[in-house]
N, CA, C and O atoms as CSV, one atom per row, in Angstrom:
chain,resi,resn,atom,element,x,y,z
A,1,UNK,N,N,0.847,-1.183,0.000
A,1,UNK,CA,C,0.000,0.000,0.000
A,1,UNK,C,C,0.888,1.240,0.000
A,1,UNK,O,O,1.877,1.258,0.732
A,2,UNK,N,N,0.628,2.143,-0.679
A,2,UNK,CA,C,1.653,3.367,-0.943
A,2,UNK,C,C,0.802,4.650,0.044
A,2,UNK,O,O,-0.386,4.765,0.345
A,3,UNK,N,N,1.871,5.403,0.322
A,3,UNK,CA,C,1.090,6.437,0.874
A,3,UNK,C,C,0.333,7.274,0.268
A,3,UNK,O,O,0.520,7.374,-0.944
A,4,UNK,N,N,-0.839,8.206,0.956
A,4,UNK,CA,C,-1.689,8.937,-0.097
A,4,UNK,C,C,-0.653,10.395,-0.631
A,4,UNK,O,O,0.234,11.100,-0.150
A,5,UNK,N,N,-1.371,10.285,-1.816
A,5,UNK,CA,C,0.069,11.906,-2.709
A,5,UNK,C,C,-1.016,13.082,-2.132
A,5,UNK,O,O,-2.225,13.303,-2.202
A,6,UNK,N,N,0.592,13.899,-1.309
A,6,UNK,CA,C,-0.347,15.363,-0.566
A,6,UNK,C,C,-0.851,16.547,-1.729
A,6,UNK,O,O,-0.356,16.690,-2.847
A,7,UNK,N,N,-1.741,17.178,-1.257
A,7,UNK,CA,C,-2.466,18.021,-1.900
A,7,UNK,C,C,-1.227,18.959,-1.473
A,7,UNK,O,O,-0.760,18.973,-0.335
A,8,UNK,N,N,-0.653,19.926,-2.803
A,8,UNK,CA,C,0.651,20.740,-2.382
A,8,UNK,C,C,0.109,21.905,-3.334
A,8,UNK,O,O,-0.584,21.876,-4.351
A,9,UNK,N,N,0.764,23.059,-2.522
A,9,UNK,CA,C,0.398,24.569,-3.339
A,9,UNK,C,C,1.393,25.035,-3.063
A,9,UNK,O,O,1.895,24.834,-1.957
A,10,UNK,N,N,2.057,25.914,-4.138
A,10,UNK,CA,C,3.582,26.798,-3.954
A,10,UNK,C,C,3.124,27.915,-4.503
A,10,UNK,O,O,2.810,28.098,-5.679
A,11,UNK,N,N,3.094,28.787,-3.451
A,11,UNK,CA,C,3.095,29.841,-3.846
A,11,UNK,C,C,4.210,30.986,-4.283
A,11,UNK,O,O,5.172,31.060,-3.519
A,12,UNK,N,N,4.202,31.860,-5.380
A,12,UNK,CA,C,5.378,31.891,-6.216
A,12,UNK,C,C,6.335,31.031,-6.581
A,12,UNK,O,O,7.463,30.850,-6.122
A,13,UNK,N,N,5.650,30.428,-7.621
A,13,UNK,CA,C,5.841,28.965,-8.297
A,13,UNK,C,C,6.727,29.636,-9.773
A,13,UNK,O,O,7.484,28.952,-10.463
A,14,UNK,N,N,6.493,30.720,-9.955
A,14,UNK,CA,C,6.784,31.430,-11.142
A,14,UNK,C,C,8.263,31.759,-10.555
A,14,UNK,O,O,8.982,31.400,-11.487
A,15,UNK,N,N,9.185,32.279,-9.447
A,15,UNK,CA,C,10.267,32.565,-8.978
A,15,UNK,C,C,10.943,31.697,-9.000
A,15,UNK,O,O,10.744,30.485,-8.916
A,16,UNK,N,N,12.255,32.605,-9.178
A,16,UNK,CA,C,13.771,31.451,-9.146
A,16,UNK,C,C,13.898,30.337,-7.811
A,16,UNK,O,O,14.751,29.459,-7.943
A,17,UNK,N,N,13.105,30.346,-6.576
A,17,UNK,CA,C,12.976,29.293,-5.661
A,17,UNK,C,C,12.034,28.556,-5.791
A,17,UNK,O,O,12.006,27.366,-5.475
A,18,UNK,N,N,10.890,29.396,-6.424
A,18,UNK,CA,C,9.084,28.395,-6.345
A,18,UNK,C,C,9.485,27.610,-7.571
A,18,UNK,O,O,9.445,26.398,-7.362
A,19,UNK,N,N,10.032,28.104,-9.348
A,19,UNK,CA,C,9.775,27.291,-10.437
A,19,UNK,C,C,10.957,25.903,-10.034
A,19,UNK,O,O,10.935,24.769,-10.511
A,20,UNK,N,N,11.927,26.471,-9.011
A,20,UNK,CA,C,12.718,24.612,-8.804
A,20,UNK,C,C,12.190,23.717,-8.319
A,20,UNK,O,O,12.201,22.506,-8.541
A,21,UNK,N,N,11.351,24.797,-7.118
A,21,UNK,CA,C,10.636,23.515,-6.140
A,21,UNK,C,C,9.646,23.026,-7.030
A,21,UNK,O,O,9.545,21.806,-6.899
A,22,UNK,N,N,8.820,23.524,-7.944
A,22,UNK,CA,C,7.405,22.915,-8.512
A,22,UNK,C,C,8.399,21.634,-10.076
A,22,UNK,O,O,7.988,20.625,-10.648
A,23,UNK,N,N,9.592,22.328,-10.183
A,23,UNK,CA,C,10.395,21.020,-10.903
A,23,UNK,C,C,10.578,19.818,-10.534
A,23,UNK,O,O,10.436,18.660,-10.928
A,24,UNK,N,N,11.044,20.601,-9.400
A,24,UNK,CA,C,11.412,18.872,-8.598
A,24,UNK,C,C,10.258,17.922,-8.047
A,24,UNK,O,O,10.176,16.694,-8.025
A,25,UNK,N,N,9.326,19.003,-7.574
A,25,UNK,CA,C,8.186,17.782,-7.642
A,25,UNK,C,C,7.612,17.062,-8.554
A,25,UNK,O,O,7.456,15.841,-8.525
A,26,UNK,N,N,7.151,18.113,-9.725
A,26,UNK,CA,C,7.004,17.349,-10.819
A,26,UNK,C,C,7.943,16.644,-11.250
A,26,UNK,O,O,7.685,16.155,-12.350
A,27,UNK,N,N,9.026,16.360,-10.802
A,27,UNK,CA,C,9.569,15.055,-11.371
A,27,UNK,C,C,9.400,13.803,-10.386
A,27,UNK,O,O,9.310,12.601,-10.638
A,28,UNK,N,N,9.392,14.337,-9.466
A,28,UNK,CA,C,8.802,13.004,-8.267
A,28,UNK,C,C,7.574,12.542,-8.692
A,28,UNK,O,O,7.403,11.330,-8.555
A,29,UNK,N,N,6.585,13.248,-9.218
A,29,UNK,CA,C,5.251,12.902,-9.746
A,29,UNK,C,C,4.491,13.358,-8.701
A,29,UNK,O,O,3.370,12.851,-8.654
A,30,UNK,N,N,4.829,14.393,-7.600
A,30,UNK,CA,C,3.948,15.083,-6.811
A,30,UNK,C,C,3.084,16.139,-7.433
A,30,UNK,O,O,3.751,17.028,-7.962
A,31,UNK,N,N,1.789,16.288,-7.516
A,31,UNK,CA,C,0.567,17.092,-8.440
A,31,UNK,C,C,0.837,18.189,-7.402
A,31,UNK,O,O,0.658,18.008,-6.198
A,32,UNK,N,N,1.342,19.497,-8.011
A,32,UNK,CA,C,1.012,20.862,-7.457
A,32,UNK,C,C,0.292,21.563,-8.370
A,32,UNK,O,O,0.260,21.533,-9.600
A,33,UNK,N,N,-0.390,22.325,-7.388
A,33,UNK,CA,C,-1.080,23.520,-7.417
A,33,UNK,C,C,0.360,25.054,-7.225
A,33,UNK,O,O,1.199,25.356,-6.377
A,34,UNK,N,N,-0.027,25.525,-8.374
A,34,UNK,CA,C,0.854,26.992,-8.357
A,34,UNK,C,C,0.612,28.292,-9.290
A,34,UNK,O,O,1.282,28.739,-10.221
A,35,UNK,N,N,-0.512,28.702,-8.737
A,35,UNK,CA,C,-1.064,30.081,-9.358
A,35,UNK,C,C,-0.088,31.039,-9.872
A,35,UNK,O,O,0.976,31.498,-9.458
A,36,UNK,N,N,-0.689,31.160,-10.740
A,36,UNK,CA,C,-0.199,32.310,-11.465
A,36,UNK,C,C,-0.418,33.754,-10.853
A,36,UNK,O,O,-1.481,33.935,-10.261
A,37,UNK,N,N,0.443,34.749,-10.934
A,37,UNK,CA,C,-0.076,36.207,-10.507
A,37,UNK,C,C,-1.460,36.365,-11.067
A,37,UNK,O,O,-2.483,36.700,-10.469
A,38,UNK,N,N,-1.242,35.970,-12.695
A,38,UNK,CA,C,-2.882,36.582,-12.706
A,38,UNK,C,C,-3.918,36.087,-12.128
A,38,UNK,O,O,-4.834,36.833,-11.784
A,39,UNK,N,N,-3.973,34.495,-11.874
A,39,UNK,CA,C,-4.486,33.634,-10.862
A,39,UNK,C,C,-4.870,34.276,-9.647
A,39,UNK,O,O,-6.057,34.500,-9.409
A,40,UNK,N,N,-3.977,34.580,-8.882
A,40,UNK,CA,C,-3.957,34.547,-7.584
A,40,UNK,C,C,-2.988,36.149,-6.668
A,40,UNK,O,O,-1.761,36.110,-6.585
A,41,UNK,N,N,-3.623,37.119,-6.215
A,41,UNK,CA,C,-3.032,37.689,-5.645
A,41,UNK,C,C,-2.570,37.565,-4.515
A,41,UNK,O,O,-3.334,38.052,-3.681
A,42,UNK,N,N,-1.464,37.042,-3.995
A,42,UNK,CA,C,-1.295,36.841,-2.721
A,42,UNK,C,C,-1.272,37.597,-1.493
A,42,UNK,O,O,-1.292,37.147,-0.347
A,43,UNK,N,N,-1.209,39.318,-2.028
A,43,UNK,CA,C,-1.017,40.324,-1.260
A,43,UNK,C,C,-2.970,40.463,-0.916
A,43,UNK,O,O,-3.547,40.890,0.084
A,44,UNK,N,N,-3.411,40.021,-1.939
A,44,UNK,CA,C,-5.039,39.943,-1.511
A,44,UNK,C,C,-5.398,39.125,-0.039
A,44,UNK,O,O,-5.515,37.902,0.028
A,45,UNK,N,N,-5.456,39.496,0.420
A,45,UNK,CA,C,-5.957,38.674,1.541
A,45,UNK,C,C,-7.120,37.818,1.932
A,45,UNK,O,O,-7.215,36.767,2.565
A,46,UNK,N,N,-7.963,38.610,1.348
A,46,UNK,CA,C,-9.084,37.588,1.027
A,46,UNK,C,C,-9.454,36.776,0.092
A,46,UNK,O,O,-10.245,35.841,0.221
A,47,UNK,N,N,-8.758,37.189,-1.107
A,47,UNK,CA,C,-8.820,36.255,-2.400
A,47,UNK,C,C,-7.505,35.196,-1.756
A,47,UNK,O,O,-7.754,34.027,-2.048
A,48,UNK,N,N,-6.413,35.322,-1.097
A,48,UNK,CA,C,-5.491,34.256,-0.660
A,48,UNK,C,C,-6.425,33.545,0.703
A,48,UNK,O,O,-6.127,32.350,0.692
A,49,UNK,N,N,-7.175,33.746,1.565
A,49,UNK,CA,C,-7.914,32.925,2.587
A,49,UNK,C,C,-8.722,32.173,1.410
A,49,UNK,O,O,-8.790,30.950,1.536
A,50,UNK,N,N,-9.342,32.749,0.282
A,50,UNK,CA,C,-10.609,32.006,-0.030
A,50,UNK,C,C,-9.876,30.632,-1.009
A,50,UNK,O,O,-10.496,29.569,-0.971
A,51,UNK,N,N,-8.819,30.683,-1.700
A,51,UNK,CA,C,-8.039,29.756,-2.620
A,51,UNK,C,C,-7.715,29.079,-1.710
A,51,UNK,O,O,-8.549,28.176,-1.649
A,52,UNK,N,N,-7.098,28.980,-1.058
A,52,UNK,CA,C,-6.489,28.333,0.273
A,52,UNK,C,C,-7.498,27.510,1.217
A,52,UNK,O,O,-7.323,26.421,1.762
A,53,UNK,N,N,-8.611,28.372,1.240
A,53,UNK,CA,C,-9.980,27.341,1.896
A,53,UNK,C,C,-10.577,26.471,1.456
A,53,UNK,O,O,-10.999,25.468,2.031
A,54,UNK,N,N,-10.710,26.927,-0.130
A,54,UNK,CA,C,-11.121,26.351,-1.024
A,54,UNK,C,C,-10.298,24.718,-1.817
A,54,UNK,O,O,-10.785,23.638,-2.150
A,55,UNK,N,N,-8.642,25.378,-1.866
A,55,UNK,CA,C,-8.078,24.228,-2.173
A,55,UNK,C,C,-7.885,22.567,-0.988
A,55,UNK,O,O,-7.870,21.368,-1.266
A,56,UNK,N,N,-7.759,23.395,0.438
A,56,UNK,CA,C,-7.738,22.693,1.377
A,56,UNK,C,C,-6.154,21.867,1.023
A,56,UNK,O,O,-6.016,20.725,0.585
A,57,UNK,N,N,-5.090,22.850,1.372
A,57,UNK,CA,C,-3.807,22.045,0.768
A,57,UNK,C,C,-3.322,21.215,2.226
A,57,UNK,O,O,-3.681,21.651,3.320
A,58,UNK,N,N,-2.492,20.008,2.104
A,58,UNK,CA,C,-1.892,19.177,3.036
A,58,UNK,C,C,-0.801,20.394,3.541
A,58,UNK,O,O,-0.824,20.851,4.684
A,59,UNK,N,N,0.373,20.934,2.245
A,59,UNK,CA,C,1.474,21.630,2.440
A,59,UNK,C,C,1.160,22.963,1.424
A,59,UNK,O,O,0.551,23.067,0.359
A,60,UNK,N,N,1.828,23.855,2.228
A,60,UNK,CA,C,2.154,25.471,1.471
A,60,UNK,C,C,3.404,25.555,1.765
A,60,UNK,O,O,4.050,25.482,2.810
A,61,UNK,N,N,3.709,25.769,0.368
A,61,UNK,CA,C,4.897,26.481,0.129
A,61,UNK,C,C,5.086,27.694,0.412
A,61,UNK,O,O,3.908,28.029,0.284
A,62,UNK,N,N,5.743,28.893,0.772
A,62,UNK,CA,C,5.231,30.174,0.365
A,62,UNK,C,C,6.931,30.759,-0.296
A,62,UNK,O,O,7.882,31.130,0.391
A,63,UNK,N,N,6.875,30.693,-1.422
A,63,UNK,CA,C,8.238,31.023,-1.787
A,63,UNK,C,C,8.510,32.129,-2.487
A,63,UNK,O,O,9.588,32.284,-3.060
A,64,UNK,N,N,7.555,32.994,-2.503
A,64,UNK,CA,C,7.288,34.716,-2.304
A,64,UNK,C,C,7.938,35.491,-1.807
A,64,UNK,O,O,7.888,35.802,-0.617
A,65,UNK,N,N,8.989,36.137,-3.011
A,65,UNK,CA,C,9.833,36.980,-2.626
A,65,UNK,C,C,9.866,38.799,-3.374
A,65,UNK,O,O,9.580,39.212,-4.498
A,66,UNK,N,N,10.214,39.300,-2.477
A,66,UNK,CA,C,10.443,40.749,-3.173
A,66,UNK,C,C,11.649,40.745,-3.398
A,66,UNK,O,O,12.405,40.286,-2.543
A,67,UNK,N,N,12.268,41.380,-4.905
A,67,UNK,CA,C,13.633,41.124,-5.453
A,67,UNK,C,C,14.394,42.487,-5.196
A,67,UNK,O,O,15.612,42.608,-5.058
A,68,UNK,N,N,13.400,43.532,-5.155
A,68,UNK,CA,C,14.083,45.102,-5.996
A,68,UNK,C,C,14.398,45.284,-4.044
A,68,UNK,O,O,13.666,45.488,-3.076
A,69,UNK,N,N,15.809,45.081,-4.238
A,69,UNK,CA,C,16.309,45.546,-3.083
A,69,UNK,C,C,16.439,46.716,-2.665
A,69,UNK,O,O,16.108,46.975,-1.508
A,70,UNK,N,N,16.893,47.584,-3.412
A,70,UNK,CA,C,17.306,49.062,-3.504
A,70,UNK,C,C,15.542,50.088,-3.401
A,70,UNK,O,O,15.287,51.091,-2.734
A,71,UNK,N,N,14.663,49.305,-4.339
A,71,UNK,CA,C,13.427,49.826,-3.688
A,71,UNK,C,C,12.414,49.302,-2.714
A,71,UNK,O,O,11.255,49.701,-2.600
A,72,UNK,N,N,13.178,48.076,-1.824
A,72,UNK,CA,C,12.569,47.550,-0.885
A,72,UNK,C,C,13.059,48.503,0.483
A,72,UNK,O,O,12.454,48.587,1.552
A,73,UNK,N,N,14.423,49.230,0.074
A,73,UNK,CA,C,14.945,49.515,1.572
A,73,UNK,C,C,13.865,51.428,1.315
A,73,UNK,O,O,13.547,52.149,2.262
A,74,UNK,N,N,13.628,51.674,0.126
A,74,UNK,CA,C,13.198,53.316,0.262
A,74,UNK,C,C,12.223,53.196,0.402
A,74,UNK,O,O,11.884,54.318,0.779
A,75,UNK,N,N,10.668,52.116,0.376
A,75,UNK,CA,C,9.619,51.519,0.574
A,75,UNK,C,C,9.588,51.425,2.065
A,75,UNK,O,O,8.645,50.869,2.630
């Protein structure tokens, strides 16, 4: 008997950390879930509670990063 395959969501699946991790699973043959920006706003808060309620994931990824350093520190 094999174990059951987890329901998985990575969020920023599109980034240089989220598109490896959603590689490597898909090569394990683990089924993720990984919205697209236009998909999914994550800064939304209620559109991210309702995907998230809705998907009912085992694991979250959250691999959501801000890049622009120089306008993260004047922000």
């Amino acid at each position: 008997m094999s174990a059951p395959t987890p329901n998985v969501l990575v969020l920023g699946g599109s980034g240089l950390l989220g598109s490896a991790l959603v590689s490597h699973l898909s090569r394990i043959s683990v089924p993720v879930h990984s919205p697209s920006r236009d998909e999914l706003d994550v800064l939304d808060f209620k559109a991210l509670d309702h995907y998230v309620s809705g998907l009912e994931p085992d694991i979250v990824f959250n691999c959501v990063g801000y890049t622009q350093v120089d306008r993260a520190e004047s922000e």
